[in-house]
Structure formats: C-alpha cells, structure tokens
N, CA, C and O atoms as a GROMACS GRO file, in nm:
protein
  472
    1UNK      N    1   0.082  -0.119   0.000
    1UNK     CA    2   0.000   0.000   0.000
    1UNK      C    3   0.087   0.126   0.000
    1UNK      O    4   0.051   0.235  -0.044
    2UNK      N    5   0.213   0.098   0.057
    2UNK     CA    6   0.284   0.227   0.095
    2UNK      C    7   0.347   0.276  -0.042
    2UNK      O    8   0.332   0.389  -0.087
    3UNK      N    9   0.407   0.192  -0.091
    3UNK     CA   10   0.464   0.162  -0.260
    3UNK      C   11   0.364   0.205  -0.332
    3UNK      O   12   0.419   0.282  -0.411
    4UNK      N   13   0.215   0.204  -0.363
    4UNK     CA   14   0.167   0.193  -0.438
    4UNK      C   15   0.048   0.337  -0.377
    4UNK      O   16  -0.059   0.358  -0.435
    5UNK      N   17   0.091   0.414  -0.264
    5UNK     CA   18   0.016   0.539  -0.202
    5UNK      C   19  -0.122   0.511  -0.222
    5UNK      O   20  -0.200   0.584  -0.284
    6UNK      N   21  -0.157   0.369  -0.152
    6UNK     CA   22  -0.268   0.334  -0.153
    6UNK      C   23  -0.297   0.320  -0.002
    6UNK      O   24  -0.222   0.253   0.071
    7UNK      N   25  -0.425   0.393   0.051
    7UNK     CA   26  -0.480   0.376   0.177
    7UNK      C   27  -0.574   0.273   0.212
    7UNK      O   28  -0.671   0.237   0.145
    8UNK      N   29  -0.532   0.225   0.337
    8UNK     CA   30  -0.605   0.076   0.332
    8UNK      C   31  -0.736   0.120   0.399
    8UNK      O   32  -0.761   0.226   0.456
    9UNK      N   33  -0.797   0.033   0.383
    9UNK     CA   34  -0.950   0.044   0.435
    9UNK      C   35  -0.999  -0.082   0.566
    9UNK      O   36  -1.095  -0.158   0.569
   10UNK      N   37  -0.936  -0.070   0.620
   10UNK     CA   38  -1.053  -0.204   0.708
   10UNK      C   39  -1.187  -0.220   0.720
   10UNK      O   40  -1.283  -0.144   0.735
   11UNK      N   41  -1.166  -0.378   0.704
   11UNK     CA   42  -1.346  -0.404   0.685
   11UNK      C   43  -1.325  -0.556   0.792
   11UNK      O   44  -1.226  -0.617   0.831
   12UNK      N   45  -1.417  -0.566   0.804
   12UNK     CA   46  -1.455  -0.656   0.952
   12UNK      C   47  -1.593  -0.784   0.896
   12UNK      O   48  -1.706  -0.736   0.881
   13UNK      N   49  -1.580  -0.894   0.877
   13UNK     CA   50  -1.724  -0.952   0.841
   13UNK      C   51  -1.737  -1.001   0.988
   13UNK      O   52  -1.645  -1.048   1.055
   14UNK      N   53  -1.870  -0.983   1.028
   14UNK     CA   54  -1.902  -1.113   1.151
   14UNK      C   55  -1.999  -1.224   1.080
   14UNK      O   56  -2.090  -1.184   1.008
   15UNK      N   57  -1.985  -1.331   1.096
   15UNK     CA   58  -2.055  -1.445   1.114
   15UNK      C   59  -1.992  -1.506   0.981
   15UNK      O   60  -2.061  -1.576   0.907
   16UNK      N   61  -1.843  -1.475   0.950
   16UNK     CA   62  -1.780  -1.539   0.790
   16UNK      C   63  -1.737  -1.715   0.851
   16UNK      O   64  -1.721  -1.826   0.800
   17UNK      N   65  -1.732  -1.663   0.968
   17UNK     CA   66  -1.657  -1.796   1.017
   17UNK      C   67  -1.720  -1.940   1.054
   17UNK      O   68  -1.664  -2.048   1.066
   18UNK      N   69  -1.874  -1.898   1.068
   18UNK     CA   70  -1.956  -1.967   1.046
   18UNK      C   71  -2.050  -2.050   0.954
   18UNK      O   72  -2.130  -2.140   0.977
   19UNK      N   73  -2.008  -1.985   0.841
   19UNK     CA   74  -2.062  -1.971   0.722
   19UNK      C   75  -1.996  -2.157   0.652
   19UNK      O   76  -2.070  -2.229   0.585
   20UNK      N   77  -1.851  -2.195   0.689
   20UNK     CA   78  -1.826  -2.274   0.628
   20UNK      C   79  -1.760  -2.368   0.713
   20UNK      O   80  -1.711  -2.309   0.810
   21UNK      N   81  -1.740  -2.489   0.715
   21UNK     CA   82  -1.653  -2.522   0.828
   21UNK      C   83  -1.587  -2.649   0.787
   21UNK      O   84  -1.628  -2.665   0.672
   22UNK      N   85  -1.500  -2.756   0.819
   22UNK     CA   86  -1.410  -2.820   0.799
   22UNK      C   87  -1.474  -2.984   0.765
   22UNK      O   88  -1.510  -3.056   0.857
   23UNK      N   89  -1.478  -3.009   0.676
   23UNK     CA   90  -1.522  -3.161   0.707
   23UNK      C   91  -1.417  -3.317   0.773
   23UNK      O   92  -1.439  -3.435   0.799
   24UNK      N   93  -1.312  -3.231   0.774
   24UNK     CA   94  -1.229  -3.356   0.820
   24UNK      C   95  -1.201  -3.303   0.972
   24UNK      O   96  -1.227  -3.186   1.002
   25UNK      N   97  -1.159  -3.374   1.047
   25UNK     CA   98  -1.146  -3.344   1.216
   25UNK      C   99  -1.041  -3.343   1.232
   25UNK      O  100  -1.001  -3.309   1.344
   26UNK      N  101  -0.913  -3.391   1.094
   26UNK     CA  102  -0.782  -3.414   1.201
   26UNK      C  103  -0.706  -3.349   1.308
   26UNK      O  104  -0.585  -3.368   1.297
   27UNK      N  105  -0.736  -3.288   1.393
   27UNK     CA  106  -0.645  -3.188   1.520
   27UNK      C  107  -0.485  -3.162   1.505
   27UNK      O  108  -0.425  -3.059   1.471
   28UNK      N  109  -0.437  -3.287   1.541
   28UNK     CA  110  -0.300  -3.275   1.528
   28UNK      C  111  -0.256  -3.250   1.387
   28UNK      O  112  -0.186  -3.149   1.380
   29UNK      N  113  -0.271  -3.295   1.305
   29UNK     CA  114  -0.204  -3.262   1.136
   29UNK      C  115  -0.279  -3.155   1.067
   29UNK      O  116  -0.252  -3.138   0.948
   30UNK      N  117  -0.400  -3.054   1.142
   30UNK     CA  118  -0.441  -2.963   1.121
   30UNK      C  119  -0.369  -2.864   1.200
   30UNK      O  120  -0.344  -2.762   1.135
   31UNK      N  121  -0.336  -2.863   1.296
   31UNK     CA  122  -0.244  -2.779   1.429
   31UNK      C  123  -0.103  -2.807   1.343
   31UNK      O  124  -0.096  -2.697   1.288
   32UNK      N  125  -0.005  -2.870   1.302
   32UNK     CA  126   0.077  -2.864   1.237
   32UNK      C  127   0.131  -2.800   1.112
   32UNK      O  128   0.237  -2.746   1.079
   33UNK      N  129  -0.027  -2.838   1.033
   33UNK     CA  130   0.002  -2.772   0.926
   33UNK      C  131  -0.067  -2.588   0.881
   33UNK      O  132  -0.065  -2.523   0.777
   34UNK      N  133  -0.111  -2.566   0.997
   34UNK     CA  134  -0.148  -2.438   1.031
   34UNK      C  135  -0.067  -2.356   1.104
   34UNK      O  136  -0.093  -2.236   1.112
   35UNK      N  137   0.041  -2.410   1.167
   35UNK     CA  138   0.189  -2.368   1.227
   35UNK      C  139   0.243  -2.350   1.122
   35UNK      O  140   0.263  -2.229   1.110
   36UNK      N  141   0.291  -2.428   1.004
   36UNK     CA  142   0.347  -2.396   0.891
   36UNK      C  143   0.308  -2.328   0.764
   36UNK      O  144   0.385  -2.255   0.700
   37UNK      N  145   0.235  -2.343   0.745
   37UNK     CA  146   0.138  -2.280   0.617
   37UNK      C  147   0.041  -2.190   0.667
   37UNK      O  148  -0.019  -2.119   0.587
   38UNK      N  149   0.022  -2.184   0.767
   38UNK     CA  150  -0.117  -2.048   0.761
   38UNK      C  151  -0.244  -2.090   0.796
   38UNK      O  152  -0.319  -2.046   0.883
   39UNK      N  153  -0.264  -2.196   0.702
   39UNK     CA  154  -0.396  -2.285   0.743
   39UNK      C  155  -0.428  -2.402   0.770
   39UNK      O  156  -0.329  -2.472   0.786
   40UNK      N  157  -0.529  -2.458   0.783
   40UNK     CA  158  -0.518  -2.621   0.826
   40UNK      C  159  -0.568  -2.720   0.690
   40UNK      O  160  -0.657  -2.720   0.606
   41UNK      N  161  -0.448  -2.803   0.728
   41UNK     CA  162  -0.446  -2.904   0.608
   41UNK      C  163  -0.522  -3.027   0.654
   41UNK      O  164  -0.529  -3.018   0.777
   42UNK      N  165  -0.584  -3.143   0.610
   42UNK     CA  166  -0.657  -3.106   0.507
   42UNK      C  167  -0.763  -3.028   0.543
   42UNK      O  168  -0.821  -3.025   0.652
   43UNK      N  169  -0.789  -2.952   0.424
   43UNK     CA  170  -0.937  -2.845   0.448
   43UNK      C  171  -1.020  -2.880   0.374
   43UNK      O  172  -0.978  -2.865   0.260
   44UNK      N  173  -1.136  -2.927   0.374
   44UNK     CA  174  -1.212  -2.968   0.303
   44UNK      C  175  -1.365  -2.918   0.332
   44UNK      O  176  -1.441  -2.980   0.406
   45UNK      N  177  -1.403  -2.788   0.256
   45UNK     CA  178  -1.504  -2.685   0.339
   45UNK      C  179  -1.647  -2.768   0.277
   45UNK      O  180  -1.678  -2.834   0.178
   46UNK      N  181  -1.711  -2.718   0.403
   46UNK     CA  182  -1.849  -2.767   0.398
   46UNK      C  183  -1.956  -2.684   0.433
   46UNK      O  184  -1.973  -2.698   0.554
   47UNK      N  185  -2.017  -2.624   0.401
   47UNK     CA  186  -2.116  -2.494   0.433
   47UNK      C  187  -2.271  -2.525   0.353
   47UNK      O  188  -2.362  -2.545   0.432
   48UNK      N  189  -2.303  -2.529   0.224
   48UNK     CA  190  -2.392  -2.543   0.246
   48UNK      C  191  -2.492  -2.656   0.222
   48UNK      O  192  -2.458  -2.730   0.129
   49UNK      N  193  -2.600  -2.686   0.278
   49UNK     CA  194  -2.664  -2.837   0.299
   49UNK      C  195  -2.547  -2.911   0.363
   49UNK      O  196  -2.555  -3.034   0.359
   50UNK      N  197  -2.426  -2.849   0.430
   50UNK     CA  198  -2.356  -2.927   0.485
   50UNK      C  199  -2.311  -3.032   0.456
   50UNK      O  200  -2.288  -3.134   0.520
   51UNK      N  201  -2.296  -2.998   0.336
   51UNK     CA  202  -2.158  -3.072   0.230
   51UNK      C  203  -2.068  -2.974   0.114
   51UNK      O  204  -1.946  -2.970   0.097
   52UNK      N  205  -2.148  -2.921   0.064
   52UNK     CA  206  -2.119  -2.910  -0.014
   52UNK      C  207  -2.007  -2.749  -0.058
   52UNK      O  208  -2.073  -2.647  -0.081
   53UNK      N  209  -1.918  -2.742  -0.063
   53UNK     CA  210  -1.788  -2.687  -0.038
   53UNK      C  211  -1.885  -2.453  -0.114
   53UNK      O  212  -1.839  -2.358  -0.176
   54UNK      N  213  -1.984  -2.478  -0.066
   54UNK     CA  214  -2.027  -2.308  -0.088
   54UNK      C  215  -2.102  -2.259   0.066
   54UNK      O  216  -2.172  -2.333   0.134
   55UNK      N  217  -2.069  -2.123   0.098
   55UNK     CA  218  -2.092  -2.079   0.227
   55UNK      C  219  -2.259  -2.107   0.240
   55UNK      O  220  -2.348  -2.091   0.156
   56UNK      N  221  -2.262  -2.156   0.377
   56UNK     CA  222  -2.376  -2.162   0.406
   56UNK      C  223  -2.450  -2.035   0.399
   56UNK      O  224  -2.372  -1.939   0.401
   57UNK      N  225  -2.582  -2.000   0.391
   57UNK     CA  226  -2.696  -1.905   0.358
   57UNK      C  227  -2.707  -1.839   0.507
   57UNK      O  228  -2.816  -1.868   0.558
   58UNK      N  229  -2.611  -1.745   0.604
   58UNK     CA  230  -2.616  -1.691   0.698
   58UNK      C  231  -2.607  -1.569   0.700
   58UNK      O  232  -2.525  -1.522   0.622
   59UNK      N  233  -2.669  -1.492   0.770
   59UNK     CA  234  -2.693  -1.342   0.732
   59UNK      C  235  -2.501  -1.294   0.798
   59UNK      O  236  -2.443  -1.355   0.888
   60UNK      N  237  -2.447  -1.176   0.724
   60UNK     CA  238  -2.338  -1.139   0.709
   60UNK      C  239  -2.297  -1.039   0.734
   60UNK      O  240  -2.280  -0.967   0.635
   61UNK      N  241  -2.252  -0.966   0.901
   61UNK     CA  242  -2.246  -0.847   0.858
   61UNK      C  243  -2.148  -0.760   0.852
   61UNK      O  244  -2.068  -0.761   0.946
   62UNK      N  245  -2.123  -0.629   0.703
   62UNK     CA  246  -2.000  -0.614   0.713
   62UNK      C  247  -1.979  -0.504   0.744
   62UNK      O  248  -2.069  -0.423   0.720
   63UNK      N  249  -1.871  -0.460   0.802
   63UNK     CA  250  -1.847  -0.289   0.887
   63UNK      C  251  -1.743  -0.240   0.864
   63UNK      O  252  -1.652  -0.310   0.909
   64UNK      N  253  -1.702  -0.136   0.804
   64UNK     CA  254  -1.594  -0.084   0.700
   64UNK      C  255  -1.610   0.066   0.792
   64UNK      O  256  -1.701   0.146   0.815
   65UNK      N  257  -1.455   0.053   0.833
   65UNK     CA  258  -1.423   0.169   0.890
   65UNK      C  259  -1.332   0.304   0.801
   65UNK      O  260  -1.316   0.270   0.683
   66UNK      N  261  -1.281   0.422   0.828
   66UNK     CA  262  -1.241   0.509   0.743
   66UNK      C  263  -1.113   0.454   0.701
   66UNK      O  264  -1.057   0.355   0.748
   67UNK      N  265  -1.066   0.538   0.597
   67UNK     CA  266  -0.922   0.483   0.518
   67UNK      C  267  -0.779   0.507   0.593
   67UNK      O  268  -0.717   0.611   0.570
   68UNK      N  269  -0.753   0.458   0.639
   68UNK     CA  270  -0.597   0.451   0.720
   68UNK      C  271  -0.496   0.502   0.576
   68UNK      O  272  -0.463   0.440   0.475
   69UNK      N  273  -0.470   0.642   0.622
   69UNK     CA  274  -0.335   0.693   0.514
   69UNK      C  275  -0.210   0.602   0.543
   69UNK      O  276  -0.162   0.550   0.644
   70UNK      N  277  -0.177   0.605   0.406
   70UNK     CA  278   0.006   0.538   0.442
   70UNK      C  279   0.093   0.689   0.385
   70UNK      O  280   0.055   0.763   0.294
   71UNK      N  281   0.192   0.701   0.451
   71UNK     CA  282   0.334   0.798   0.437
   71UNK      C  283   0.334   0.742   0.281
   71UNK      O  284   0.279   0.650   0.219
   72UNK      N  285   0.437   0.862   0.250
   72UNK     CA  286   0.477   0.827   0.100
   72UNK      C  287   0.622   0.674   0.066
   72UNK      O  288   0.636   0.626   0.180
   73UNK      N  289   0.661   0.641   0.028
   73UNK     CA  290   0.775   0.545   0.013
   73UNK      C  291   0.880   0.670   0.003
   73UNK      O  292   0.865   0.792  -0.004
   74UNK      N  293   1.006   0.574   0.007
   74UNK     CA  294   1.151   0.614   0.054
   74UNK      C  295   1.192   0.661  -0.136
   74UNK      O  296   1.129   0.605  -0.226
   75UNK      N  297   1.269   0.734  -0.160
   75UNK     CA  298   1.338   0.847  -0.227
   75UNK      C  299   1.380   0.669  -0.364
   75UNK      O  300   1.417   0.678  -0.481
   76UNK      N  301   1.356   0.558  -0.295
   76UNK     CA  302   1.385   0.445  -0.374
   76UNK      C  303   1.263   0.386  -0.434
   76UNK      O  304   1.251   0.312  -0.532
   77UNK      N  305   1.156   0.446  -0.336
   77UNK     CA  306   0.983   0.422  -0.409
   77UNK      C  307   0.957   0.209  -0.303
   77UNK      O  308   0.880   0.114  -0.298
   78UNK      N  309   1.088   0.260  -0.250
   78UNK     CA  310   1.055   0.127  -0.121
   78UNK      C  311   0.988   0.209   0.008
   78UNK      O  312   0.999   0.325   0.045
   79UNK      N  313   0.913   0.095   0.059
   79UNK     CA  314   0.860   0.142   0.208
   79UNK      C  315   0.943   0.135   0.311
   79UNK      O  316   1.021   0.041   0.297
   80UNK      N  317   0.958   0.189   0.398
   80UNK     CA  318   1.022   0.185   0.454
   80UNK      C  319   0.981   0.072   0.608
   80UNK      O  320   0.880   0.117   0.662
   81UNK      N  321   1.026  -0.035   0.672
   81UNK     CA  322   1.007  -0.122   0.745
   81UNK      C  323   0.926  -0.072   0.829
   81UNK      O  324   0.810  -0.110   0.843
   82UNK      N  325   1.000   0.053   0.915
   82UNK     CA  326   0.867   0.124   1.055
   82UNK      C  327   0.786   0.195   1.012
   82UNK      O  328   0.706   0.243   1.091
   83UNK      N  329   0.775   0.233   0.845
   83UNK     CA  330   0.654   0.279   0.831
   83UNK      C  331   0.543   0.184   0.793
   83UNK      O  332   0.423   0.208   0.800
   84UNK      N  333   0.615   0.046   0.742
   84UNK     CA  334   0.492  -0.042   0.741
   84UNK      C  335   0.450  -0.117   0.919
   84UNK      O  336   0.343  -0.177   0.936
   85UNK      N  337   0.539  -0.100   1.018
   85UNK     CA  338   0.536  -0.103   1.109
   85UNK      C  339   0.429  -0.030   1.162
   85UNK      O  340   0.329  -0.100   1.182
   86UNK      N  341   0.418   0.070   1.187
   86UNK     CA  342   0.320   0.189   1.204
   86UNK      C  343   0.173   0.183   1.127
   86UNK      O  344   0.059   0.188   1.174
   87UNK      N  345   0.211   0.173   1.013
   87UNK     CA  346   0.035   0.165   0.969
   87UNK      C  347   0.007   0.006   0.973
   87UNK      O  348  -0.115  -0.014   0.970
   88UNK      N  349   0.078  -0.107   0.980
   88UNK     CA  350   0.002  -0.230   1.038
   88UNK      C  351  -0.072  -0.211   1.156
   88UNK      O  352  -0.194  -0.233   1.156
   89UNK      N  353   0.000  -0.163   1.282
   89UNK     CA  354  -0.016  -0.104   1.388
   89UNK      C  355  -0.165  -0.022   1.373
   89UNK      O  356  -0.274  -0.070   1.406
   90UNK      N  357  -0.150   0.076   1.332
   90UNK     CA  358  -0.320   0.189   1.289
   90UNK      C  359  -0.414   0.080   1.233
   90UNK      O  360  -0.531   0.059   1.266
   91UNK      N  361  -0.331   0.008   1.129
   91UNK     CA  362  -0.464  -0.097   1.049
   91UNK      C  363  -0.522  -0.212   1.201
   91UNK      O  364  -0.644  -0.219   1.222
   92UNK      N  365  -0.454  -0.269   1.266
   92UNK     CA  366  -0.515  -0.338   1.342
   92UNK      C  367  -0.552  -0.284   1.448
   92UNK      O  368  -0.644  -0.355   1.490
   93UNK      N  369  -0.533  -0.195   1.522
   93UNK     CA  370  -0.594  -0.076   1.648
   93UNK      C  371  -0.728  -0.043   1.564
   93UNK      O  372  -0.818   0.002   1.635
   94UNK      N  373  -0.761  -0.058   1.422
   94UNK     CA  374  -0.910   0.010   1.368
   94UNK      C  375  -0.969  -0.134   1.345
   94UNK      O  376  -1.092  -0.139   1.348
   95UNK      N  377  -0.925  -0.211   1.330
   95UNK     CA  378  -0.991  -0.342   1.294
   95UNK      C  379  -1.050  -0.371   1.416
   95UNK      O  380  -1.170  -0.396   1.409
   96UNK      N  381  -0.990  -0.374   1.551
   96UNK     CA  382  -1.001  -0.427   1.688
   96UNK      C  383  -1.132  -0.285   1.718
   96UNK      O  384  -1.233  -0.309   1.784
   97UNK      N  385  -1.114  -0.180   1.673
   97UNK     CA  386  -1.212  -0.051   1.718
   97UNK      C  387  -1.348  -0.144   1.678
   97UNK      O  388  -1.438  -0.187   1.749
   98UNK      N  389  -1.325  -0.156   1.543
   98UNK     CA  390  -1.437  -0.193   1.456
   98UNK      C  391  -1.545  -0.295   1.554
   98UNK      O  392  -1.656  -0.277   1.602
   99UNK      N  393  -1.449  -0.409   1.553
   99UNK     CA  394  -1.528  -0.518   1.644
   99UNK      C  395  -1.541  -0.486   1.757
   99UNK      O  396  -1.626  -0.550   1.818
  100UNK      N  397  -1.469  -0.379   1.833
  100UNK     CA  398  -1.580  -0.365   1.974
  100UNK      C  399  -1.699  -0.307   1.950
  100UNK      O  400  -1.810  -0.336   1.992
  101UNK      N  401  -1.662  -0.219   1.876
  101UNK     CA  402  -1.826  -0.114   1.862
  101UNK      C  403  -1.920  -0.159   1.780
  101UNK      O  404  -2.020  -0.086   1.773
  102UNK      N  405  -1.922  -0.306   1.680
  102UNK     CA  406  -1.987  -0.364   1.597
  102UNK      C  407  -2.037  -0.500   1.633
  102UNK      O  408  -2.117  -0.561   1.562
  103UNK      N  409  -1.975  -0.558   1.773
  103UNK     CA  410  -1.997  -0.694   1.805
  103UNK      C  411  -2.093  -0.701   1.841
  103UNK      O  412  -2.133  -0.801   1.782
  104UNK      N  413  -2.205  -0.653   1.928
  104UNK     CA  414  -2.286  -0.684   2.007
  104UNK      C  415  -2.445  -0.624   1.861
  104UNK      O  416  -2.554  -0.669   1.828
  105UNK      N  417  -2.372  -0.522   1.828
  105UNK     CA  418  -2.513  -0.496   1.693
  105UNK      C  419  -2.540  -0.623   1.561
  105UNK      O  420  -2.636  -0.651   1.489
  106UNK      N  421  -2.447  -0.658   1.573
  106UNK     CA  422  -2.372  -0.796   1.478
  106UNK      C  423  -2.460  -0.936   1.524
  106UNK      O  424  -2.512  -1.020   1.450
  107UNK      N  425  -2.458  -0.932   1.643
  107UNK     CA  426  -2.538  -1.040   1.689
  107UNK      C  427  -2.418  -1.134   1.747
  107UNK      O  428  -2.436  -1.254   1.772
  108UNK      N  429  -2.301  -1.070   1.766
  108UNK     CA  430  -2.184  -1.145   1.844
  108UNK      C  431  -2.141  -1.054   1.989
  108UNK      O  432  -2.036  -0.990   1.982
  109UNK      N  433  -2.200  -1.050   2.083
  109UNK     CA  434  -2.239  -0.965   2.201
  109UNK      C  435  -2.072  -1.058   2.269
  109UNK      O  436  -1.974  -0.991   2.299
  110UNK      N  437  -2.072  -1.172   2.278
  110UNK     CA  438  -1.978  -1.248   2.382
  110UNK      C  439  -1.865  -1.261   2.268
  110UNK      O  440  -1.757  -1.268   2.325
  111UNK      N  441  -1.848  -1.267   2.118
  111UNK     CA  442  -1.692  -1.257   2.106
  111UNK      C  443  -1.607  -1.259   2.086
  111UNK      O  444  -1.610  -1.240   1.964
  112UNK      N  445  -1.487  -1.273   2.119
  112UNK     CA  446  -1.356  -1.261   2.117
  112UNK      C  447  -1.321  -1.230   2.011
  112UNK      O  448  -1.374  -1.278   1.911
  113UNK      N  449  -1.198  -1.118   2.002
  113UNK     CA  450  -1.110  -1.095   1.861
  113UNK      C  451  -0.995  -1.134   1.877
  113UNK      O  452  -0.930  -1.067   1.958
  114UNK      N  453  -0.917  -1.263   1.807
  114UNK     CA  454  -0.730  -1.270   1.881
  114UNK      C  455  -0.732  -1.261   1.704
  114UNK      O  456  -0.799  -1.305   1.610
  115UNK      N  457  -0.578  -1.147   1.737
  115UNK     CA  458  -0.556  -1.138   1.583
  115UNK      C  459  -0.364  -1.231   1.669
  115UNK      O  460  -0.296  -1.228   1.771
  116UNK      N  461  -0.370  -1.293   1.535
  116UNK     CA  462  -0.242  -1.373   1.552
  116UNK      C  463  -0.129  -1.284   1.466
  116UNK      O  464  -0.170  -1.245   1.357
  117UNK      N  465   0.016  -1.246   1.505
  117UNK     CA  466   0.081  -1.178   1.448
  117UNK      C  467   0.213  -1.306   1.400
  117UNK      O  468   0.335  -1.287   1.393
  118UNK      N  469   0.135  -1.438   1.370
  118UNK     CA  470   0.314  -1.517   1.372
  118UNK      C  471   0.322  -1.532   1.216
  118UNK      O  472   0.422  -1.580   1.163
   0.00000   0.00000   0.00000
C-alpha cells in the first residue's frame, strides 16, 4: 500500500466464520500444518446443505471503517520497514475498534477478537 500510495480500508465480516466449516477433524495434522502454512491441512469446506464446499446461507455483517493513510515510500519508491510497522499497527488498532463497537449490533455480544501476528 505504501509503494503503491494506496490507503487501506478495514473491513470486519461477523458471522464469515460460520458460514463454512471443515469436514475432516484431524487436530493434530491440522495444528501442524497451520503452524506452517497459515492454514489447516486437510481443508475440506463444507457450508452449504452441509456438504457441499459453498458458504452456508447466513446473514453477514459487514463494517468498513475510514481509510488509514500510508506515508509516502523512501526516495527508492521502497517502504520503509517502521513505516509499514506503524500503519500495520493503525490498520489493526481500527480493525479491533471496529469489532468492539460492531460486536454486540452484529449479533456477536460475547466474542472474542485474537488477531495472531506469527
């Protein structure tokens, strides 16, 4: 965004996570391969009629907060590390705003936001 003097926008869905969910159970080789890759292997989504790999039919709601400016890039048209430091920082302090003041109108009153930084 900083490279490209594009301002990010946060947007927040509640109830995305519900919408689809895993048909295989493995724990351990899902916990492993979500340590390494990001997500859990195997994934095999199931949402709607509860098979079939498209989000289930659940109402969705989405909350889009104002545009987080980024600084201009470095004299090389690179970003500079603490300035992407800094507006990650603003981008997730507005994401976390978002869901307090949107959770309970959302129909998610109890919760939790853990944003993972690994």
């Amino acid at each position: 965004a900083i490279e490209e003097g594009a301002s990010l926008v946060p947007v927040f869905v509640f109830g995305e996570s519900q919408a689809t969910r895993n048909l295989l159970k493995w724990k351990a080789a899902q916990r492993w391969t979500y340590k390494r890759f990001g997500f859990p292997m195997p994934f095999l989504p199931g949402g709607w009629k509860g098979f079939l790999p498209l989000p289930a039919p659940l109402p969705l709601s989405f909350v889009v907060g104002g545009p987080v400016a980024v600084p201009p890039p470095g004299p090389d048209g690179r970003a500079a590390e603490a300035d992407v430091e800094a507006v990650s920082r603003l981008y997730y302090r507005q994401i976390e705003g978002l869901f307090a003041r949107y959770k309970a109108s959302s129909g998610f009153p109890h919760l939790t936001l853990v944003l993972k930084h690994d």
